[in-house]
C-alpha positions in Angstrom: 1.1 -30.6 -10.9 0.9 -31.5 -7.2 -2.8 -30.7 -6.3 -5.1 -32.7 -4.2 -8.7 -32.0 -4.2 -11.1 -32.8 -1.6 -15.1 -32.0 -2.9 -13.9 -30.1 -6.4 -12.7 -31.2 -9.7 -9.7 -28.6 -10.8 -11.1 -29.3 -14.2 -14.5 -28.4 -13.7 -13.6 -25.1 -11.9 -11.3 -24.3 -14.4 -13.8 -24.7 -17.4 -16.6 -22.9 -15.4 -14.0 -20.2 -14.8 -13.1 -19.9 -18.4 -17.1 -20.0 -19.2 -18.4 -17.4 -16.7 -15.4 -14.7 -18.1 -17.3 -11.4 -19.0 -15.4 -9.2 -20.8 -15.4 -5.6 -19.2 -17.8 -2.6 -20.5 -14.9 -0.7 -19.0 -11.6 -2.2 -19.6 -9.6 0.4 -17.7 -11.8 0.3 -14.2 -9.3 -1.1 -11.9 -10.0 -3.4 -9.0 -10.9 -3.6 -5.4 -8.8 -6.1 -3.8 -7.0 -8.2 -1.4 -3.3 -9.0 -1.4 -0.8 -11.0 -0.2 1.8 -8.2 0.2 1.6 -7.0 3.8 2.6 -10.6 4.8 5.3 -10.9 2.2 7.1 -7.6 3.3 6.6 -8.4 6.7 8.6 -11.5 7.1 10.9 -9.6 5.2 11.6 -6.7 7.4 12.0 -9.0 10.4 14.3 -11.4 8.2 11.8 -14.6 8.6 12.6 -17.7 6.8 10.2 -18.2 3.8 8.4 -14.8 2.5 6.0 -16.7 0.9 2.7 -17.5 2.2 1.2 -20.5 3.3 -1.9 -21.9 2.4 -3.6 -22.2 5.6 -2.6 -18.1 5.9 -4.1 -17.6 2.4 -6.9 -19.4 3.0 -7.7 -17.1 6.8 -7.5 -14.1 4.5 -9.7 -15.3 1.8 -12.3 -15.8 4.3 -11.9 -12.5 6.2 -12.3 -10.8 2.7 -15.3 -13.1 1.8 -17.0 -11.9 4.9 -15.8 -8.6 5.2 -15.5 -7.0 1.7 -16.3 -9.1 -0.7 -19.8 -7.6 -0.8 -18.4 -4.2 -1.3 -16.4 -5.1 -4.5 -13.6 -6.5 -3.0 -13.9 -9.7 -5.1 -10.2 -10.6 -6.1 -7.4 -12.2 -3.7 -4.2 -11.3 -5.5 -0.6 -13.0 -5.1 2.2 -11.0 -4.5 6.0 -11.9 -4.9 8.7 -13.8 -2.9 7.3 -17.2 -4.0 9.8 -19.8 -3.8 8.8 -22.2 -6.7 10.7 -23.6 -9.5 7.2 -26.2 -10.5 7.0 -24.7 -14.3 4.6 -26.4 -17.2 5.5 -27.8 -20.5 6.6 -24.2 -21.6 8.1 -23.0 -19.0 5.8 -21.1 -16.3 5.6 -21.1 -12.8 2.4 -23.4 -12.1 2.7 -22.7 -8.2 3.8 -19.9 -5.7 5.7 -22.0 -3.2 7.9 -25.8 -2.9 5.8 -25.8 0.4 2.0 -25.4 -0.9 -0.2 -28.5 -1.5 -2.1 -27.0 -4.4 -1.1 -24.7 -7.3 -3.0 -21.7 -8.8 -4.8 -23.1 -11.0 -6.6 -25.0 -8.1 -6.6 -21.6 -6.0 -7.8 -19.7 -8.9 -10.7 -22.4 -9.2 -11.3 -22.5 -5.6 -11.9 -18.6 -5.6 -14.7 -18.6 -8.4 -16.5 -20.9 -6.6 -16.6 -18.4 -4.1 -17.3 -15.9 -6.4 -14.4 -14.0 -6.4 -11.0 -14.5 -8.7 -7.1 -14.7 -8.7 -5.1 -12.0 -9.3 -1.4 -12.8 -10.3 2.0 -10.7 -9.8 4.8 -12.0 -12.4 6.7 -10.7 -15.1 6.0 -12.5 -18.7 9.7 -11.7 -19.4 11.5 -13.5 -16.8 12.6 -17.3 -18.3 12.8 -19.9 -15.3 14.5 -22.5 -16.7 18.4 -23.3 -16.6 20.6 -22.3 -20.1 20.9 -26.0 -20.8 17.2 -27.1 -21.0 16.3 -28.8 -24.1 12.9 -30.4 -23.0 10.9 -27.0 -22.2 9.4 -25.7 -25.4 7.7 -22.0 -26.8 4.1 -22.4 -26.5 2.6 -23.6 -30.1 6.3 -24.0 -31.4 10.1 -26.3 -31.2 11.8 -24.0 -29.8 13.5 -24.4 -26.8 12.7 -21.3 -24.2 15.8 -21.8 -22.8 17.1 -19.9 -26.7 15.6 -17.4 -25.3 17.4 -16.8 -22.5 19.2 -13.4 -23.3 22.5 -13.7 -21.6 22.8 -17.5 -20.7 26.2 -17.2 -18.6 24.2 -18.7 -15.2 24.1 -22.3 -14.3 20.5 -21.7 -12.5 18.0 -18.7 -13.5 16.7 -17.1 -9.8 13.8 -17.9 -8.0 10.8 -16.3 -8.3 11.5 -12.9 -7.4 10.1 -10.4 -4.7 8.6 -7.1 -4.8 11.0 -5.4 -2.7 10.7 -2.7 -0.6 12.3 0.6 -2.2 14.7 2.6 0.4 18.5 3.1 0.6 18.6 0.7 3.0 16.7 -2.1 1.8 18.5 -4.0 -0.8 17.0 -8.0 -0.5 17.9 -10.3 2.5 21.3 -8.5 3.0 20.7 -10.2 6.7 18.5 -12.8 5.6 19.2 -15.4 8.4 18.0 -18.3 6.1 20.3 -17.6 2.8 17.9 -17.3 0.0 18.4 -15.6 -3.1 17.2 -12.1 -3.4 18.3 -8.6 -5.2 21.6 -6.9 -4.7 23.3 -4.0 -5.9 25.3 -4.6 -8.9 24.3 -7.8 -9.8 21.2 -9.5 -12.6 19.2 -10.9 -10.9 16.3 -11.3 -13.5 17.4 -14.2 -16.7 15.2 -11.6 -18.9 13.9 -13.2 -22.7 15.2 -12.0 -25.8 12.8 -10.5 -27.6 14.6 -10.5 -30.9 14.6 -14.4 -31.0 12.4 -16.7 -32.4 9.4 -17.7 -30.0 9.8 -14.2 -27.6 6.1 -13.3 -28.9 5.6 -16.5 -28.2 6.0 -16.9 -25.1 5.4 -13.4 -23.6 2.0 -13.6 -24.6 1.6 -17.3 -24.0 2.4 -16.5 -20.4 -0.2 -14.3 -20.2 -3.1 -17.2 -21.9 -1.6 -19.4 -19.3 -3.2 -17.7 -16.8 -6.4 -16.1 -18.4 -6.8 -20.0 -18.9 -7.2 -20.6 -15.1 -9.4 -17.3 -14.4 -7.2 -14.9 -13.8 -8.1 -11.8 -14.8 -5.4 -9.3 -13.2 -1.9 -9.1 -14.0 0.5 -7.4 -12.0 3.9 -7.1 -14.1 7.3 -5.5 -11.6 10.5 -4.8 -12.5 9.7 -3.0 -15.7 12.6 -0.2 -15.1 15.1 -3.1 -14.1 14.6 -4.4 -17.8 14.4 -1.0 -19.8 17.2 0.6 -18.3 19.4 -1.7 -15.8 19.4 0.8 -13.3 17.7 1.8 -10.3 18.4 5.1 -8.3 18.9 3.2 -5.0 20.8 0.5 -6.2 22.7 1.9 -9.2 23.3 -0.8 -12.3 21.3 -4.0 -11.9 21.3 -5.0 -15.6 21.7 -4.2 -19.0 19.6 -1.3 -21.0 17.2 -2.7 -23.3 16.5 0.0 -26.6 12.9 1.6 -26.3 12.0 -0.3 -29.1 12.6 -3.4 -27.4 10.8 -2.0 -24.1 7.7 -0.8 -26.7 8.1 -4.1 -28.1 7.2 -5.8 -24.6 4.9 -3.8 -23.8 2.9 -4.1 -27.3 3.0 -7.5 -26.8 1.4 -8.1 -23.1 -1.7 -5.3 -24.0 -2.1 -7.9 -27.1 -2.7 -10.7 -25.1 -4.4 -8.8 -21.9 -6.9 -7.1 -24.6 -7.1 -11.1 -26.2 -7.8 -12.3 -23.2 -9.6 -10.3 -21.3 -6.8 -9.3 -18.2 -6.2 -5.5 -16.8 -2.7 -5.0 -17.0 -1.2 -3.5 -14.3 2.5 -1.9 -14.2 3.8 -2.5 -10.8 7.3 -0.3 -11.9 7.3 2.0 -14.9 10.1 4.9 -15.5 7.4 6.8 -17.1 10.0 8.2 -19.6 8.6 11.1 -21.9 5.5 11.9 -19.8 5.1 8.0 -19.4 4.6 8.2 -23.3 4.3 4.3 -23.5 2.9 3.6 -20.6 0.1 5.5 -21.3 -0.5 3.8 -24.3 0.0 0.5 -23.4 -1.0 -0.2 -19.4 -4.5 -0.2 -17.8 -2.9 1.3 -14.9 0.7 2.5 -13.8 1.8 2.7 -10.3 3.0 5.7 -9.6 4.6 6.0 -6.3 7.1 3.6 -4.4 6.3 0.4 -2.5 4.2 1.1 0.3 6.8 -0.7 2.2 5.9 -0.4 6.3 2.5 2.1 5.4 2.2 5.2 7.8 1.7 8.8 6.7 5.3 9.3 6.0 5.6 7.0 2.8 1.9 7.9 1.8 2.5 11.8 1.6 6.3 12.8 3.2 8.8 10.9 1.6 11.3 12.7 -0.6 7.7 15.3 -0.5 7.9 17.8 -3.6 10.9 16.1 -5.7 10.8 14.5 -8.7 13.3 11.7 -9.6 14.4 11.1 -13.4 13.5 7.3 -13.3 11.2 5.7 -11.5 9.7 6.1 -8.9 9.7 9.8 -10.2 7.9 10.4 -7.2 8.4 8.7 -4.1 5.3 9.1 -2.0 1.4 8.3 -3.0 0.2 12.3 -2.9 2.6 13.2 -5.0 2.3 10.5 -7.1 -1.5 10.9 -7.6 -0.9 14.7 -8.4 1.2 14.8 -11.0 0.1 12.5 -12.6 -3.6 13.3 -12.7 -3.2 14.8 -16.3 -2.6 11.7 -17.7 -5.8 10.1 -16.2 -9.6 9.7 -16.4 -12.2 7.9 -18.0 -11.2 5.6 -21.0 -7.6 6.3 -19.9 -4.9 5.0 -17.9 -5.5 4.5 -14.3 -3.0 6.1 -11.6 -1.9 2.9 -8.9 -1.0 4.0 -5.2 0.4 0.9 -4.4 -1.6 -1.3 -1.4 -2.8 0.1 1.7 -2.0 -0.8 5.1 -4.6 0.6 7.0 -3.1 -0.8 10.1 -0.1 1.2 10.0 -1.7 4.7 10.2 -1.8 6.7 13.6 -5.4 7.8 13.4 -8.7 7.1 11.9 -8.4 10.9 10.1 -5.5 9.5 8.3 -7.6 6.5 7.7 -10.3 8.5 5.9 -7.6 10.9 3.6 -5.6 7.3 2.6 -8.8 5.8 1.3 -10.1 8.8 0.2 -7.2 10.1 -2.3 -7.3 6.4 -3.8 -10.7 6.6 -5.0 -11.0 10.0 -5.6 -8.0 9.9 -8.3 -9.5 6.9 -9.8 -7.3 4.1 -8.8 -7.4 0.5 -7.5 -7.6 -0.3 -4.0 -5.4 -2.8 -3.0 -6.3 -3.8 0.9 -3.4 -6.0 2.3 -4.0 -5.9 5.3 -4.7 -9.2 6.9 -7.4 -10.8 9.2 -5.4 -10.9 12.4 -3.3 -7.3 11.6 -6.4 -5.0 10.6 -7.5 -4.8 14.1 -10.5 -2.5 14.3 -9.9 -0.2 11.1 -11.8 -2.7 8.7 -14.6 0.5 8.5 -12.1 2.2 6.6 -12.6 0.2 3.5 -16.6 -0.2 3.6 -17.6 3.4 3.3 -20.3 3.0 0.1 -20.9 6.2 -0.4 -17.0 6.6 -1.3 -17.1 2.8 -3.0 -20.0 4.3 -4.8 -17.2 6.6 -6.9 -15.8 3.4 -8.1 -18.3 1.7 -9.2 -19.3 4.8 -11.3 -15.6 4.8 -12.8 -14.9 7.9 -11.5 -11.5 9.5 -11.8 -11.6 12.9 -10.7 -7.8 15.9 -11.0 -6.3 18.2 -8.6 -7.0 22.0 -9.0 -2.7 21.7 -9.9 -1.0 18.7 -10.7 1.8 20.7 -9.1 2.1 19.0 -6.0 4.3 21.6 -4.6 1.3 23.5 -4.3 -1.7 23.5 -1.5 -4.0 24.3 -4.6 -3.2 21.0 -5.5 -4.8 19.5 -2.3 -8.8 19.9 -3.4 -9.7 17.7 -6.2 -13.3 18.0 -8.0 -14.8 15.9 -10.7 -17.9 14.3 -12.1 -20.1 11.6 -11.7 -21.9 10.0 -14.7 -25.3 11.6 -13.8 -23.8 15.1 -13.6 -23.1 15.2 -9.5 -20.1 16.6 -8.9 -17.5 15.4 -5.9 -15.0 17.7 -4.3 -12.5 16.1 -1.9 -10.7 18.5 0.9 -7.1 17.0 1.8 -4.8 18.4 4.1 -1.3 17.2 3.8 0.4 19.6 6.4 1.2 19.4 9.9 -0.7 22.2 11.3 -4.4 22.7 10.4 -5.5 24.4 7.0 -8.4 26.4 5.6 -9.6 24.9 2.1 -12.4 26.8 0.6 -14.0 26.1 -2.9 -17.0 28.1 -4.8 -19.4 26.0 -6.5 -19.6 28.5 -9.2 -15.8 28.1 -10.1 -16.0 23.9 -10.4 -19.2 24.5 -13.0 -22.0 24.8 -10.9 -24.2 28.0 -11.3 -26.7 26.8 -8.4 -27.1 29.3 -6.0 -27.8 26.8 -3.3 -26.0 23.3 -4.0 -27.1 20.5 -2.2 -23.8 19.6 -0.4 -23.5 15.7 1.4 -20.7 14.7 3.5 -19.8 11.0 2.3 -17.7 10.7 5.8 -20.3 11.7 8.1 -22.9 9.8 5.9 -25.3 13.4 6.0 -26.4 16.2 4.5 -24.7 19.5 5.6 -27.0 21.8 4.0 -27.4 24.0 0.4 -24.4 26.3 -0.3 -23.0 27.8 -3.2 -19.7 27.9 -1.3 -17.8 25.8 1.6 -14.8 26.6 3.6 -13.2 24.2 6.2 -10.7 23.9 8.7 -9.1 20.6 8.3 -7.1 18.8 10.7 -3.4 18.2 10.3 -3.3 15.0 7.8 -7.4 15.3 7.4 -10.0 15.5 4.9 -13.2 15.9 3.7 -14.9 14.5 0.4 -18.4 16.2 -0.6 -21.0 15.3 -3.0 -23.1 18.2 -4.5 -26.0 17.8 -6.4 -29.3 20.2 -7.7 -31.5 18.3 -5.4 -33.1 20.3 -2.8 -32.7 19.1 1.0 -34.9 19.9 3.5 -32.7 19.5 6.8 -31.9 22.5 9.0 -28.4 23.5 8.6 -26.8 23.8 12.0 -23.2 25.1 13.3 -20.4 23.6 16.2 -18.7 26.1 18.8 -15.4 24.1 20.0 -14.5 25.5 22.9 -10.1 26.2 23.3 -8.6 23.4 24.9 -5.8 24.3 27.8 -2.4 23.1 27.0 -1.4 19.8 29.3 1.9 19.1 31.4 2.8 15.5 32.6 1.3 14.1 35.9 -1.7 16.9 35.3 -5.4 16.2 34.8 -6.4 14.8 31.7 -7.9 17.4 29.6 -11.9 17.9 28.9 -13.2 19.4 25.8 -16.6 21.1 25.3 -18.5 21.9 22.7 -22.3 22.8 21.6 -24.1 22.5 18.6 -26.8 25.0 17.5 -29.1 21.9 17.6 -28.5 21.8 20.7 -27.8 17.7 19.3 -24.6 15.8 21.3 -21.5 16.8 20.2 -18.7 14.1 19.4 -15.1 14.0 19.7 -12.3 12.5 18.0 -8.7 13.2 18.1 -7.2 13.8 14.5 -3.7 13.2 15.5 -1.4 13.7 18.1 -0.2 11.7 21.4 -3.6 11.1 22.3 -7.1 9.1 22.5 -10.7 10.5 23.6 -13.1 9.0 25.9 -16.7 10.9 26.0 -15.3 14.1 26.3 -12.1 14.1 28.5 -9.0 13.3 26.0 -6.4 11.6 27.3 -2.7 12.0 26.7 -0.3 9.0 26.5 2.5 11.0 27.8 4.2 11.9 24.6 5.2 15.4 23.5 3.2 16.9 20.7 0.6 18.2 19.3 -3.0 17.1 20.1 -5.9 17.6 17.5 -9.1 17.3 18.2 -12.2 17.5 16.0 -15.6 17.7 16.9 -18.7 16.5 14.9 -22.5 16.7 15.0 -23.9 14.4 12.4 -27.5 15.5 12.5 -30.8 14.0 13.0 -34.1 14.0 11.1 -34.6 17.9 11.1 -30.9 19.0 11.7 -28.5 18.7 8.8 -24.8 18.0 9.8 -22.7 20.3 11.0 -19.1 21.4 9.0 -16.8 19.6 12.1 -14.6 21.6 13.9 -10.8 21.8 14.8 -9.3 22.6 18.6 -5.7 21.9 19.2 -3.6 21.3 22.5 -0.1 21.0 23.3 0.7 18.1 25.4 4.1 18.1 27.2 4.9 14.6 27.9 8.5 13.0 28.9 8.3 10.4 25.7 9.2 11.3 22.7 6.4 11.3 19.6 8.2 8.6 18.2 10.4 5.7 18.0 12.0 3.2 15.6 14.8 0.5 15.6 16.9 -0.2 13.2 19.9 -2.8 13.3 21.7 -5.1 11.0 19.0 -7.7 11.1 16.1 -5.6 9.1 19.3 -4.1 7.1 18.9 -1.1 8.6 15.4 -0.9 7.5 13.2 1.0 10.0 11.2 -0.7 12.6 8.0 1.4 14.5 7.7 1.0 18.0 4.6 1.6 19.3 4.2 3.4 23.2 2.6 1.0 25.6 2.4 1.3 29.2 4.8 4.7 29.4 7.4 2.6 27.0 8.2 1.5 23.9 7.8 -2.0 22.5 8.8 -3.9 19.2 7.0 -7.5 19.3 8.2 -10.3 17.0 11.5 -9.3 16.1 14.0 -12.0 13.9 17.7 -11.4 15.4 20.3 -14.4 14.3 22.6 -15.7 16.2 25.6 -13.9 16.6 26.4 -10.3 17.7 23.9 -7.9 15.6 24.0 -4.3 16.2 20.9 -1.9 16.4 19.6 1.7 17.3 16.9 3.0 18.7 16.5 6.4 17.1 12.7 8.7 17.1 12.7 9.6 13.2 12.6 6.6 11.0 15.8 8.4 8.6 18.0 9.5 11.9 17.2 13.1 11.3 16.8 13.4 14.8 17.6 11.7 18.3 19.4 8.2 18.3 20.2 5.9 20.8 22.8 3.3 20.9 26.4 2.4 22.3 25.3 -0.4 24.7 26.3 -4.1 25.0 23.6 -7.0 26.0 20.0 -8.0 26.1 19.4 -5.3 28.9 20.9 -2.2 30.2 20.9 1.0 29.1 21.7 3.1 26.4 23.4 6.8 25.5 22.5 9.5 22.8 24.3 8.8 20.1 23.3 11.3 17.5 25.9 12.3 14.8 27.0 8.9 14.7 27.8 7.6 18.2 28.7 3.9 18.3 25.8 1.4 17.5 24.3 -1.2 20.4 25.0 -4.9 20.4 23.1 -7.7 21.4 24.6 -11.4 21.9 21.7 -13.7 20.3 23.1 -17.0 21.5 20.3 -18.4 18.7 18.1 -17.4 16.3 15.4 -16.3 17.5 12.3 -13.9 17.7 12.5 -11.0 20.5 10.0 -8.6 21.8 12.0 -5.5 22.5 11.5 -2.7 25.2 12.9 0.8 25.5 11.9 3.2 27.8 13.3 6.6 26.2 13.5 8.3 29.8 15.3 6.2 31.7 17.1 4.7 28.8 16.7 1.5 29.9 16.1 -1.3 27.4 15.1 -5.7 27.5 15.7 -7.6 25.1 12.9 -10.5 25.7 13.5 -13.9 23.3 9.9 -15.2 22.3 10.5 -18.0 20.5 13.6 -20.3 18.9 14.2 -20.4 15.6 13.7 -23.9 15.5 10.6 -23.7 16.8 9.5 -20.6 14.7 6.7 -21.0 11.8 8.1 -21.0 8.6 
């Protein structure tokens, strides 16, 4: 092992690590955590050099967390995929997550329990590392080679540690990877899967799993599940061989043998969830049960593929969904439901902010922050709400009115806290503003007047036996009721209409009053738009504008239910705007609208002659742009399939790109070189 210590003995950490292991009073609470994912997938989307991470990278995040969450609960720093190391033990696993890091994780998982956290590790205890004709590598505890256990040894080299891929029809591995590493493909094995009919397959699965619980670790994050049980994946048709469900039981049997042994939560990252996830359920601590979160924003959270159910996995693409159906199966003492991470960073306002966080922990799952210290910008409140941690911590998990998530009914969710409180959350999935009422009485309450406490707004909004809300487009609200009498006055909000807005016109100003007669507040929910005081301002976008307007209450005055107005801004821009080209293989790219244009920073082109699009959906449903030679110039509609753009890169390179999408015009502005990128 290359590791090289400065003040601490890898020995002594990993001993004290090993000594300080408490098993958990409840095995199936999942965690709160950081990972490395956001940077991973990244790097991959702009077609960077190395995925992995660097240490010094690693290291910026850990302290961010430490600071910033790691009071909260946020106490594990997980590793994520696209690790480049081949460095395996005596037996055959991966002792390191890059060829480039100084130290390997055992050191890192040391390093982290002295700053009271732990590692959390993504890997698959059925992928084999080393090459067909290895003799030297031996089964933990045995003779026998691993490299018998190899199930079809036709290769000359097993793969590289794989990634965690982002799952779209257009984003197959590195198809334009400019530095020629190996990654998935259609059609092709890309996993040198174990035998687990052979000698030693027990073995080793579950002496994989030891090898880690030796260093600490206490999380395991196993992927491609579906890849081995079936060969197949509905983007990417046949990338394997079946495996019987015996065989796929048999696996599964085997790493909740070891996890339960050795104290680790077992977390599927990819499950088919066959018959009602009839296995799964009795086998994982927690499932994920929606597609990688890929780029974040709304539209893979609740939109994608919204309503349909796939036969394999994901069965359903999008978190919402996800979380819905699959409530049933959940709860306390059960299987956990996993959203996948969170990129707080990619959402468009701070109401979609407060829904993301808010479905997580309402349904029960972990939460997986991977956002980094110099991406999160100023949304790190999103995570430290501990009123909402606080349903965590109790284990909560609470269901859907309908696990049908076809229907609205299936947008409020109720359930109960260990002492009896009970916690209704409000969601609003649509694109114009809904009504969601609830009576107390139907969710098991026979109080007349319920104590009712707004875990958002951090106040009482009064006694009820009833509540009924306008929510904003993509909004939400999560309530605590309890028996306990309040004594605040319960006070009310009249939002004023707000006058539609034209280009070039007078930014609009909102008024409101509370009953109070307290300050009222403004936000806008969503919508081409930001708020100063009270006069909002639009960014000259076309769409809708939402605006919500809150009283939070003082001493005498509860808080008051907030309030929904609405606006229709008629701005030249359009709402939105991606690229997509050959060099994120046709993966979408948000732009975001800066100084009346649009603007991509830190794009990888490779040399040669890529082509691209500008288009404002991020599936070309709508308006696309192309047919244009050059790093500048302008482009044409080419909706329906006009011809792509092209740009001459005469090197590799990183390019901040600008499109205005009224004048057309676009600049292709080089950053950096390739050779004098970070890799």
């Amino acid at each position: 092992m290359r590791i090289r210590l400065k003040s601490l003995s890898t020995a002594c950490l990993v001993a004290a690590a090993a000594s300080q292991a408490v098993a958990q009073t409840d095995p199936y609470k999942p965690p709160l955590y950081w990972s490395t994912y956001e940077y991973n997938i990244v790097r991959q989307h702009i077609g960077t050099c190395y995925n992995y991470i660097p240490e010094y990278e690693l290291l910026a995040n850990i302290n961010w967390v430490d600071v910033n969450l790691k009071s909260l609960g946020y106490n594990m720093i997980e590793v994520d995929g696209w690790g480049d190391s081949g460095e395996l033990n005596q037996n055959g696993y991966r002792t390191t997550h890059s060829r480039l890091w100084q130290h390997d994780f055992a050191y890192w998982s040391a390093y982290l329990l002295s700053r009271g956290m732990q590692l959390g590790m993504y890997a698959d205890p059925l992928w084999i590392h080393v090459n067909p004709s290895d003799t030297r590598t031996k089964v933990v505890g045995t003779d026998i080679n691993v490299s018998s256990l190899i199930e079809n040894p036709t290769s000359t080299a097993p793969p590289p540690a794989s990634t965690d891929p982002a799952t779209s029809a257009s984003s197959s591995l590195n198809a334009a990877n400019p530095c020629g590493f190996t990654g998935e493909s259609p059609g092709n094995t890309v996993f040198t899967w174990v035998n687990v009919d052979r000698p030693g397959a027990e073995q080793y699965v579950k002496g994989y799993i030891k090898f880690y619980a030796d260093m600490g670790v206490k999380f395991l994050r196993v992927d491609f599940l579906p890849w081995y049980e079936t060969g197949f994946d509905h983007y990417l048709g046949k990338v394997g061989i079946p495996h019987t469900r015996q065989q796929y039981e048999t696996v599964l049997r085997w790493m909740r043998e070891a996890c339960d042994q050795y104290g680790l939560f077992l977390s599927l990252a990819m499950a088919n969830m066959f018959n009602e996830a009839e296995l799964e359920r009795k086998y994982a601590h927690s499932t994920r049960i929606d597609e990688d979160v890929d780029y974040g924003e709304w539209y893979k959270f609740s939109d994608k593929d919204r309503g349909h159910r796939f036969p394999d996995w994901s069965q359903w693409a999008n978190a919402f969904d996800g979380f819905t159906y699959w409530s049933y199966i959940s709860g306390r003492g059960r299987m956990r439901l996993d959203g996948d991470f969170i990129r707080m960073n990619t959402y468009e306002s701070d109401s979609e902010r407060r829904t993301v966080i808010s479905t997580h922990l309402i349904a029960g799952g972990p939460v997986g922050v991977t956002d980094q210290y110099n991406s999160i910008g100023n949304d790190i409140w999103a995570y430290q709400n501990t009123e909402l941690l606080a349903l965590h911590a109790d284990s909560f998990v609470g269901h859907p009115l309908t696990n049908d998530p076809t229907n609205e009914a299936s947008q409020i969710w109720t359930g109960s806290m260990s002492n009896g409180d009970r916690i209704v959350g409000l969601f609003n999935r649509e694109l114009t503003p809904r009504t969601r009422s609830v009576k107390f009485g139907d969710i098991g309450l026979l109080a007349t007047n319920v104590a009712v406490r707004d875990l958002w707004q951090h106040a009482d909004i009064g006694q009820m036996s009833a509540l009924n809300v306008q929510l904003p487009p993509h909004g939400s609200m999560v309530l605590r009721l309890t028996q306990k009498p309040i004594t605040c006055r319960p006070q009310s909000i009249t939002f004023n209409a707000i006058p539609d807005w034209t280009s070039n016109g007078p930014p609009p100003i909102v008024s409101a009053t509370a009953s109070s007669g307290l300050p009222v507040t403004f936000e806008v929910a969503l919508g081409p738009a930001t708020v100063q005081g009270n006069q909002v301002r639009p960014t000259g976008q076309a769409g809708m504008v939402y605006v919500v307007a809150t009283q939070t209450g003082d001493d005498i005055s509860c808080a008051a239910i907030p309030q929904v107005q609405s606006f229709k801004a008629n701005g030249p821009h359009q709402s939105d705007m991606f690229l997509f080209g050959t060099f994120t293989s046709w993966t979408p790219l948000r732009m975001r609208f800066t100084g009346g244009q649009w603007v991509a920073h830190h794009v990888w082109v490779p040399a040669g002659t890529p082509q691209y699009k500008f288009a404002n959906t991020n599936n070309f449903t709508g308006v696309d742009w192309g047919n244009s030679k050059g790093l500048g110039g302008t482009a044409t509609v080419t909706t329906g399939g006009g011809a792509n753009s092209q740009l001459t890169a005469p090197q590799n390179g990183f390019y901040t790109v600008f499109f205005n999408d009224v004048t057309l015009e676009y600049v292709w502005q080089e950053e950096v070189s390739a050779s004098a990128a970070p890799q």
